[in-house]
ZAMARGU-4260 file (C-alpha; in steps of 0.2 Angstrom, whole numbers, plus 5000, padded with zeros to 4 digits):
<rodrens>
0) 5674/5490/5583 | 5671/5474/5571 | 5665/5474/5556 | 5656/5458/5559 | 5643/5449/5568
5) 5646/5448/5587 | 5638/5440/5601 | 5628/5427/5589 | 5625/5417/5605 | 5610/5430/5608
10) 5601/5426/5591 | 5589/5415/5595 | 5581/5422/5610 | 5582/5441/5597 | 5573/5432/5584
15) 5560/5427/5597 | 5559/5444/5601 | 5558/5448/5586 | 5542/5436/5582 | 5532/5445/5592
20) 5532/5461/5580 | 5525/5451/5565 | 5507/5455/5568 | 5498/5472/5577 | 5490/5462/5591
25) 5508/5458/5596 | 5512/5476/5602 | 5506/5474/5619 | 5519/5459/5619 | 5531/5472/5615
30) 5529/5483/5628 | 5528/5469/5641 | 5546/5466/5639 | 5555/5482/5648 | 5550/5487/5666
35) 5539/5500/5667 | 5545/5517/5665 | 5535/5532/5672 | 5534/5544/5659 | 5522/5558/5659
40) 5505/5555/5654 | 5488/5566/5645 | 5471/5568/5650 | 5468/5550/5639 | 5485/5543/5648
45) 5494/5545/5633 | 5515/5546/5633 | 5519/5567/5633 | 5534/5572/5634 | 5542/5591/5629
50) 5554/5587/5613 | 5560/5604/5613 | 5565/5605/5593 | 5569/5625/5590 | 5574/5638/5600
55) 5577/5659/5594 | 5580/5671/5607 | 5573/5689/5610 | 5578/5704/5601 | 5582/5711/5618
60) 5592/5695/5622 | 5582/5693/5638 | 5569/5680/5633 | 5571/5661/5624 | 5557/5656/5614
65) 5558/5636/5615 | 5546/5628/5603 | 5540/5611/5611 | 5532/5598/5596 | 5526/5586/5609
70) 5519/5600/5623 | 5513/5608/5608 | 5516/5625/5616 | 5529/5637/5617 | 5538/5638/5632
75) 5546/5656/5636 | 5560/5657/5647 | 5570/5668/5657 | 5588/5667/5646 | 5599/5675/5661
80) 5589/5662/5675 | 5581/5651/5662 | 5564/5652/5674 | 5549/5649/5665 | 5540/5665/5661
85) 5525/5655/5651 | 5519/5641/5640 | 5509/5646/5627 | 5498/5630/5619 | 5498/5631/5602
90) 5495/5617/5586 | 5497/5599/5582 | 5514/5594/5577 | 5524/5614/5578 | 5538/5613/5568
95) 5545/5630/5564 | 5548/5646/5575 | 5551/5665/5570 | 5552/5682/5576 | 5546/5696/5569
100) 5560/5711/5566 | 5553/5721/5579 | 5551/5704/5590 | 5530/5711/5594 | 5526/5694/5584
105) 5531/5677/5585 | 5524/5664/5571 | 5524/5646/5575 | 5520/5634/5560 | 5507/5619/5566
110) 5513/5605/5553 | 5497/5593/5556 | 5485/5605/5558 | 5490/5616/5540 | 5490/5633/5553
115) 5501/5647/5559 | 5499/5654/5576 | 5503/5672/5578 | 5509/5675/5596 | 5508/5694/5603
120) 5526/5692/5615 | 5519/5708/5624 | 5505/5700/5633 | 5512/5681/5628 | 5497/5673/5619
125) 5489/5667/5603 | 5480/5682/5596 | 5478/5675/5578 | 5478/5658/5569 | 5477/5656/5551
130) 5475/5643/5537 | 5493/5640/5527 | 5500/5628/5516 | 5500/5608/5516 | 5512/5604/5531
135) 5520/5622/5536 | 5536/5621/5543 | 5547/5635/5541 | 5542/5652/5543 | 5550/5671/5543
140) 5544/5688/5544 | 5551/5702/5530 | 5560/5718/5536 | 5545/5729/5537 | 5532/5717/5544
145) 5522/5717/5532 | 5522/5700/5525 | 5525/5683/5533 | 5532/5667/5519 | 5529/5649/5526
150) 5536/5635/5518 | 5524/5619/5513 | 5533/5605/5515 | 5520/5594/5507 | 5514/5609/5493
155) 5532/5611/5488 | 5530/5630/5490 | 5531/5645/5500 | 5517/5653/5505 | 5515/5674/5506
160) 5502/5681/5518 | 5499/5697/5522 | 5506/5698/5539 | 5492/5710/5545 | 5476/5700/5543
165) 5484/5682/5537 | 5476/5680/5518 | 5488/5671/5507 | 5494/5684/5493 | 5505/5672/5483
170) 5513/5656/5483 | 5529/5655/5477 | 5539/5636/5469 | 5551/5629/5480 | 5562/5612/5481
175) 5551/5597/5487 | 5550/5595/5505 | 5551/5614/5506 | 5554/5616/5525 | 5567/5629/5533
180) 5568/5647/5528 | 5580/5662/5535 | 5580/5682/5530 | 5597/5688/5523 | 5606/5700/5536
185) 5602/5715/5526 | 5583/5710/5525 | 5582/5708/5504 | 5582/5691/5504 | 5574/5675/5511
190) 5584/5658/5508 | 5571/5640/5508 | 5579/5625/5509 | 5569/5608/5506 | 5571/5590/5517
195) 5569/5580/5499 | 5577/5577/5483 | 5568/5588/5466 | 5561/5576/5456 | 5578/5569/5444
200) 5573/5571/5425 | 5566/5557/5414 | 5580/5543/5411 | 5577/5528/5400 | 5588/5514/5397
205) 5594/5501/5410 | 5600/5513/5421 | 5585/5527/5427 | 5595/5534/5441 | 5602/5551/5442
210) 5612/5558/5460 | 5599/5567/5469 | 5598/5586/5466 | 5593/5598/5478 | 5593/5617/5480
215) 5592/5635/5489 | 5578/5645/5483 | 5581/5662/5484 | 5567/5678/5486 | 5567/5694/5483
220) 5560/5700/5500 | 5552/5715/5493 | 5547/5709/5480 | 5541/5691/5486 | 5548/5684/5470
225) 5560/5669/5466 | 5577/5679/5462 | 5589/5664/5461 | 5590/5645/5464 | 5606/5639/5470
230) 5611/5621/5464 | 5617/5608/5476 | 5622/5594/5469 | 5621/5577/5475 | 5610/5583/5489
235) 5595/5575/5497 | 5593/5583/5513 | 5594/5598/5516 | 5591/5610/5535 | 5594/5625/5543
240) 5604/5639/5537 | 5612/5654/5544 | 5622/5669/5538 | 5638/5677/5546 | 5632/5695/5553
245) 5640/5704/5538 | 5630/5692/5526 | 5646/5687/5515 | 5648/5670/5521 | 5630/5658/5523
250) 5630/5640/5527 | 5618/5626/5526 | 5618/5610/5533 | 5613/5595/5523 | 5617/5575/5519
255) 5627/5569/5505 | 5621/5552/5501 | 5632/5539/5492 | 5618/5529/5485 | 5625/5530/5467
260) 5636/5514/5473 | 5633/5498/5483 | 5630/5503/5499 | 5643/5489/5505 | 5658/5496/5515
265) 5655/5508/5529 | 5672/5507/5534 | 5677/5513/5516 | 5666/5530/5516 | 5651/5526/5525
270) 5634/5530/5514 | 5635/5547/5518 | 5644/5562/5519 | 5639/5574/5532 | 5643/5592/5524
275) 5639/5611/5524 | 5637/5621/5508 | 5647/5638/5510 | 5641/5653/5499 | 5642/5669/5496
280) 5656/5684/5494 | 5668/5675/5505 | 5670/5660/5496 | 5663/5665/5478 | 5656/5650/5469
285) 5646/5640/5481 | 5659/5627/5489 | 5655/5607/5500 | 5663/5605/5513 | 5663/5588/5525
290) 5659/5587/5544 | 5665/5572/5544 | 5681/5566/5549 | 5691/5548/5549 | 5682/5536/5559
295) 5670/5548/5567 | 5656/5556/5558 | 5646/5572/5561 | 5629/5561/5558 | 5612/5571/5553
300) 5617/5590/5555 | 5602/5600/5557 | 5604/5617/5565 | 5618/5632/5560 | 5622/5649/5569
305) 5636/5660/5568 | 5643/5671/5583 | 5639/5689/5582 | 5657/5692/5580 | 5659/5678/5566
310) 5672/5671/5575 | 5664/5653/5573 | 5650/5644/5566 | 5641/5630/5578 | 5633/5616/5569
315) 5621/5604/5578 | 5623/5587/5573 | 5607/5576/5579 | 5612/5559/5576 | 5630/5560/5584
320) 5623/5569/5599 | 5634/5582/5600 | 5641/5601/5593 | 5653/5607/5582 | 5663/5621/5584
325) 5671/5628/5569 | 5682/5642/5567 | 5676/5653/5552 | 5693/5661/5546 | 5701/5643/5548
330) 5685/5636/5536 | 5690/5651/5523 | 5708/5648/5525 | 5704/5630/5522 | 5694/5635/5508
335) 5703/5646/5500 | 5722/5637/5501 | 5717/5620/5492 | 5712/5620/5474 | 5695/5617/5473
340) 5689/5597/5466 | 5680/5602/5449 | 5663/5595/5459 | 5664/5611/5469 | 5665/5599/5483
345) 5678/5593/5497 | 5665/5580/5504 | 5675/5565/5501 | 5692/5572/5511 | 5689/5563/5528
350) 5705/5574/5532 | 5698/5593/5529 | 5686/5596/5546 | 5701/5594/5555 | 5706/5608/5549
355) 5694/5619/5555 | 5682/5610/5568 | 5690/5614/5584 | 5678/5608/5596 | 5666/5593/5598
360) 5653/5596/5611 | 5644/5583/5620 | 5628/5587/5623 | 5608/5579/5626 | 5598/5565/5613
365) 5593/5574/5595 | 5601/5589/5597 | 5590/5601/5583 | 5587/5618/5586 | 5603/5629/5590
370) 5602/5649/5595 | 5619/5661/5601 | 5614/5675/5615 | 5614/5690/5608 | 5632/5696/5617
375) 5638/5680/5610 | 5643/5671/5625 | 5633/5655/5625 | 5623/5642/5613 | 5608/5638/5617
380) 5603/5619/5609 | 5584/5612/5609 | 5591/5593/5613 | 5575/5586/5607 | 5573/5567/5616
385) 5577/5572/5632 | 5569/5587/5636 | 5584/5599/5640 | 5593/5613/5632 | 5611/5613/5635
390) 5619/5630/5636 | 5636/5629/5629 | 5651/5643/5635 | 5659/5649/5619 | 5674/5653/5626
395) 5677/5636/5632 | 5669/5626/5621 | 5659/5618/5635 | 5642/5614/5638 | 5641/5625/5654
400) 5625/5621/5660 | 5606/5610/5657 | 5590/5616/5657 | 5578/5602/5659 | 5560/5605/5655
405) 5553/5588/5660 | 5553/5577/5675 | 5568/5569/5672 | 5563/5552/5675 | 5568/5537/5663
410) 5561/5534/5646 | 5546/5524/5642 | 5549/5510/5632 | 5540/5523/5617 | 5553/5536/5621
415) 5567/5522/5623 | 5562/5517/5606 | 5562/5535/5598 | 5579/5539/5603 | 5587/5521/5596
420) 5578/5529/5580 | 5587/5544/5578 | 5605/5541/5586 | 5618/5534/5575 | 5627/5527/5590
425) 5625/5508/5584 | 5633/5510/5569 | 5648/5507/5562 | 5659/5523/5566 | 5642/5532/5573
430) 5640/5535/5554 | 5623/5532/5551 | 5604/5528/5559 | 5587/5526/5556 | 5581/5542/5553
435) 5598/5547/5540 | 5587/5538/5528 | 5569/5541/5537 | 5570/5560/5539 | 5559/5566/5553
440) 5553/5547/5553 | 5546/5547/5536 | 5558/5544/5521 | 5570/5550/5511 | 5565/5552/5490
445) 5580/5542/5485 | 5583/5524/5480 | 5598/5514/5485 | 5611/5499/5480 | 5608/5487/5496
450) 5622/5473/5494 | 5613/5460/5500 | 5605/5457/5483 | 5621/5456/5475 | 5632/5475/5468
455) 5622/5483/5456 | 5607/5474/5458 | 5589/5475/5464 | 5590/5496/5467 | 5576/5499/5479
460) 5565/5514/5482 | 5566/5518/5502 | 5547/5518/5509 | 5537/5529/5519 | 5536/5523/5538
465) 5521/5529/5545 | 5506/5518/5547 | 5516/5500/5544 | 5508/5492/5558 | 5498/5477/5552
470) 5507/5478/5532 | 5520/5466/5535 | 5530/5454/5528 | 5542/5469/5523 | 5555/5475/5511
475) 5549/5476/5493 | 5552/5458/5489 | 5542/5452/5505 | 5557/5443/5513 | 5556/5452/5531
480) 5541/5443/5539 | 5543/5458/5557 | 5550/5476/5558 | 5560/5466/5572 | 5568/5457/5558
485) 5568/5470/5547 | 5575/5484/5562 | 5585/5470/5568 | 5596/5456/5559 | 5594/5462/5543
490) 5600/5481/5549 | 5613/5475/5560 | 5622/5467/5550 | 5620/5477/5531 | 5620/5494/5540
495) 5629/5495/5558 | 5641/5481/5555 | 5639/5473/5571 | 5626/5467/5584 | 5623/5481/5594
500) 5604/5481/5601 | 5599/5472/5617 | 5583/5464/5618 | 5575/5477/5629 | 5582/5490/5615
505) 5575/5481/5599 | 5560/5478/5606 | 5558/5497/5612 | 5563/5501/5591 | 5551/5489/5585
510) 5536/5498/5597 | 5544/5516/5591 | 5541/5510/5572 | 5524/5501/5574 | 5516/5515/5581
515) 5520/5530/5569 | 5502/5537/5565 | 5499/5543/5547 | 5500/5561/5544 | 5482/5570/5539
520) 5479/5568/5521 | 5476/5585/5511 | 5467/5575/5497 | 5452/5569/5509 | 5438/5578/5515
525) 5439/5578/5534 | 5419/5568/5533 | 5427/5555/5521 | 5416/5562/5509 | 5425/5559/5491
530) 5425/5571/5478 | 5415/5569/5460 | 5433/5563/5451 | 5437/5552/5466 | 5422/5544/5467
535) 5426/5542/5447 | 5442/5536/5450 | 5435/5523/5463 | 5423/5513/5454 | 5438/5512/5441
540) 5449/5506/5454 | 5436/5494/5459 | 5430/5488/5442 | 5430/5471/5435 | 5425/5474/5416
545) 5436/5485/5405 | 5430/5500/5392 | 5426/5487/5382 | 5414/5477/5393 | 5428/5463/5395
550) 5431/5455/5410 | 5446/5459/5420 | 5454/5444/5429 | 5454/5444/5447 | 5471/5444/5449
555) 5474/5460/5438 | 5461/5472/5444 | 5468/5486/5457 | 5456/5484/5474 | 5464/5464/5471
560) 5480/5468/5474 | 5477/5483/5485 | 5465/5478/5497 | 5462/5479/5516 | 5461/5496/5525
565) 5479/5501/5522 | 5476/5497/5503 | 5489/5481/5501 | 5486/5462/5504 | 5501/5459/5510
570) 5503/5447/5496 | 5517/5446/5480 | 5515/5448/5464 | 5522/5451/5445 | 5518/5464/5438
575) 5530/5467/5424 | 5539/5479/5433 | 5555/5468/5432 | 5573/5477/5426 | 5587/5468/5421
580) 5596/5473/5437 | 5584/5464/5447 | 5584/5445/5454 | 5566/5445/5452 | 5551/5452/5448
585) 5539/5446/5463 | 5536/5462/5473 | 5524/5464/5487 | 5509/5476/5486 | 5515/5491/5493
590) 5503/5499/5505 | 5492/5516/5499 | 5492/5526/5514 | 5496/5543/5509 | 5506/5535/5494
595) 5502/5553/5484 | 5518/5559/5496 | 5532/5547/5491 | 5536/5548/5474 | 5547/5539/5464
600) 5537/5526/5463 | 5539/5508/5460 | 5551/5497/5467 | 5565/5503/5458 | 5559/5522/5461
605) 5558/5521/5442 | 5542/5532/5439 | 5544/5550/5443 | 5525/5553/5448 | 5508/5539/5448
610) 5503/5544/5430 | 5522/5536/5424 | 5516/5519/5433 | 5503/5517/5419 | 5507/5526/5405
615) 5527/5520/5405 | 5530/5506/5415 | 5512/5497/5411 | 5514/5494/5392 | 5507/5475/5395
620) 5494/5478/5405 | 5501/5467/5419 | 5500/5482/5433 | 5482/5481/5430 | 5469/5485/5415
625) 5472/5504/5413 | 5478/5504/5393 | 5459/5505/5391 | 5458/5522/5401 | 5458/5539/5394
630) 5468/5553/5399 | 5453/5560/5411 | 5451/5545/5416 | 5469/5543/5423 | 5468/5556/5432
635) 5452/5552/5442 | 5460/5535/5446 | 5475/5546/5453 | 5464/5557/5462 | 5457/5543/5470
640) 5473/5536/5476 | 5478/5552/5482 | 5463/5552/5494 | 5470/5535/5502
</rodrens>
């Protein structure tokens, strides 16, 4: 494949296409360029489809528990027939799944609604919901059934409720994004892994960045108490893990970004390494190990499950589409025959997964959630944006069979759109797509080197995606005028390397992106009603005298720059937030929705947290008049914003 621009003959017409995404109004315009699709619709006539995303079988092996985030419900299913049995509705946005130990319960975190749904698999329906965390994802029962820990993924913690009448007990400190959780074979221990970067330390100087760090919290299960943090470093996203049946070997699945560098050549190592951490008594020290191999990469790997007989580890790998196969004595062989990099970390050696993966199995769009039989015979994977589940022989390494739990019919232009999102198919290599830096559609805590500002210049903070509609021109500096653009040219060419979407397919993208809603805000009363600090911290971001009764200029005064409904006026401006690595200092308004979840901050992703923006980076007053404020104060004006 070239390296290089391809079929420019087709520009013109793509950058009319592209036009039409510059304003809201033009989504209809959008949509009206692919033939009419028939996918399913809601009582409003809304788009539904299934989007199975995690599947865990019965204790008994004769049930599969399919969790459905667009259904919202849990679809139960026949494993040996793979009939449905029954759909149990439950919550807004599901994202996590879990048995209990005696399989009587299954919990089902509700991300949007902050709930856990607590199904009785005897008589197969919601007998309790209860109140969690902010955004619960993950979830696991202990051995004795007597408590239930969720992992918030926007509270940073893990939640313990008592697992008989669902009060919170405890909440225990996890990594940010705190998202997936897994009970050790022997039952002592719970393991969380987190979707974003920790927060990296306080840097001053030129140079503020630091390779992201990430971690594996580890809980006493008894004693619902953080035993352990497992360092892995340069990570920012991190997944699912799994444990061999004996519990000396776990893995976890997670992204290696290379954002310390230009992100420049793809060709020479791509911007990230796809890789699983290995720990435990099998390999000692905790030990990286790459997915990847030369010229095709294992993009996005989210689920991990070992065979019962730990003969090999399957990894699902989302954004290639497909399964790896790996064979666990090979891995340790692999492991334990070449001397370890002082990093701990093989992730570079685009020669090591040969060395153990010994199958690459095609299977269905997004492939997430991935479940072994209980006799070890067949993987069951949850193949997201397609609505199947592809049942995969182990002996053969082949997917053996589909279970399709929609209509089958062709994608709407939406779904079309969704899936362009979150394969890396276009790119150069398969190595990278939308969603490697916009996990789950969101972002991803790190800031990156784009060449196209020059190497080593202009470092840019990568932005939340959700409620963009109506924000544009974007990019930081304000040079996109459309996500067309911005989805189109501009990632064509910087990212994938060639020219890869039709018009039907960029136009499909463009929808997908215009149309992700905001997530609920956790900081704002459900009847908009603010509290007593935000009303304080409005009327201080509203002002226009100072402390000191002097008037604040226009142009420096915060609901100036950060007005309309979506809290930016889409205009640029200086605000002295220049560094000397950057070409300028005009930056646009970044827009405040939900702005309290995407930390760093600033442009540059210079400010660890809101209250850095004005008491580090604001020593002029040129990022509005807040020198004046006190420290309660402050915090008021941040509450406020947090409410946005």
């Amino acid at each position: 494949m070239s390296s290089v621009l391809t079929n420019t003959r087709k520009l013109p017409h793509r950058l009319a296409v592209a036009a039409l995404a510059v304003c809201g109004s033009c989504l209809v315009g959008l949509s009206s360029l692919v033939p009419a699709t028939h996918a399913a619709q809601d009582e409003n006539g809304i788009e539904t489809y299934i989007s199975p995303l995690e599947i865990v079988v019965s204790p008994d092996g004769a049930r599969l528990y399919v969790l459905c985030q667009d259904a919202r419900e849990v679809r139960v299913l026949d494993a040996a027939t793979h009939a449905l049995i029954k759909s149990i509705a439950v919550g807004q946005v599901p994202r996590g799944i879990a048995l209990s130990r005696s399989g009587d319960r299954l919990y089902v975190t509700n991300s949007w609604d902050d709930t856990l749904s607590v199904i009785d698999t005897h008589q197969l329906t919601v007998v309790a919901t209860w109140a969690v965390g902010a955004e619960p994802s993950g979830v696991v029962s202990d051995p004795d059934g007597k408590q239930i820990f969720v992992a918030n993924r926007i509270s940073n913690d893990v939640a313990v409720l008592n697992a008989r009448t669902g009060a919170e007990e405890k909440r225990l400190k996890a990594g940010r994004g705190a998202s997936y959780l897994v009970l050790s074979p022997d039952g002592s221990r719970i393991y969380a892994t987190h979707v974003y970067p920790n927060p990296s330390p306080l840097r001053t100087g030129l140079e503020n960045r630091t390779p992201p760090q990430s971690e594996i919290t580890v809980i006493d299960a008894a004693r619902a108490q953080v035993v352990d943090r497992i360092p892995l470093k340069s990570i920012a996203g991190v997944f699912h893990l799994a444990f061999s049946p004996d519990g000396r070997l776990g893995a976890v699945a997670e992204y290696h970004p290379k954002n310390m560098i230009p992100l420049a050549h793809l060709e020479h190592g791509g911007a990230f390494a796809y890789t699983l951490t290995l720990f435990g008594a099998d390999v000692g020290e905790p030990v990286e190990v790459p997915l990847d191999e030369l010229e095709r990469y294992a993009s996005q790997p989210f689920g991990v499950a070992f065979t019962p007989d730990k003969r090999e580890l399957y990894v699902s790998v989302a954004g290639s589409e497909c399964v790896l196969a790996i064979d666990v004595q090979r891995l340790l062989q692999f492991v334990h025959s070449h001397p370890r990099p002082a990093s701990n970390s093989f992730e570079s050696d685009l020669a090591a997964s040969g060395n153990y993966v010994v199958a690459r199995i095609p299977v269905g769009a997004n492939p997430r959630g991935i479940a072994v039989s209980r006799d070890g015979r067949s993987v069951f994977v949850a193949n997201r944006l397609d609505d199947t589940i592809s049942v995969i022989d182990t002996r053969s390494n082949r997917v053996v069979s589909m279970i399709a739990l929609g209509d089958g019919k062709p994608p709407s232009a939406m779904r079309h759109g969704e899936q362009t999102f979150y394969t890396a198919r276009y790119s150069f290599q398969g190595q990278i797509g939308c969603s490697s830096c916009h996990i789950d559609s969101t972002f991803d805590g790190i800031t990156w080197n784009l060449e196209p500002d020059g190497f080593g210049r202009s470092i840019v903070d990568n932005k939340l995606l959700e409620d963009i509609n109506g924000t544009e021109p974007y990019k930081w500096t304000g040079t996109n005028p459309s996500v067309a653009i911005e989805c189109g040219p501009r990632t064509e060419k910087y990212f994938w390397r060639s020219e890869q979407y039709d018009d039907r397919t960029l136009a499909d993208l463009s929808l997908y992106v215009l149309s992700l809603p905001p997530r609920p805000n956790r900081w704002r009363s459900p009847d908009g009603e603010l509290t007593p600090a935000q009303e304080r911290g409005k009327a201080i971001f509203e002002r226009s005298v100072d402390t000191f009764k002097k008037p604040i200029p226009e142009s420096n005064r915060c609901s100036y720059c950060h007005s309309g409904p979506k809290g930016t006026s889409q205009k640029i401006f200086d605000v002295g937030t220049r560094k000397p690595t950057d070409n300028t200092g005009l930056f646009k308004a970044p827009m405040l929705t939900n702005i309290v979840l995407t930390a760093p901050y600033l442009h540059d992703g210079s400010a660890r947290s809101l209250e850095e923006i004005w008491t580090i980076y604001n020593p002029d007053d040129k990022h509005g008049r807040t020198n004046d404020l006190t420290k309660d104060e402050l915090n008021d004006l941040i509450e406020y914003l947090r409410s946005r």
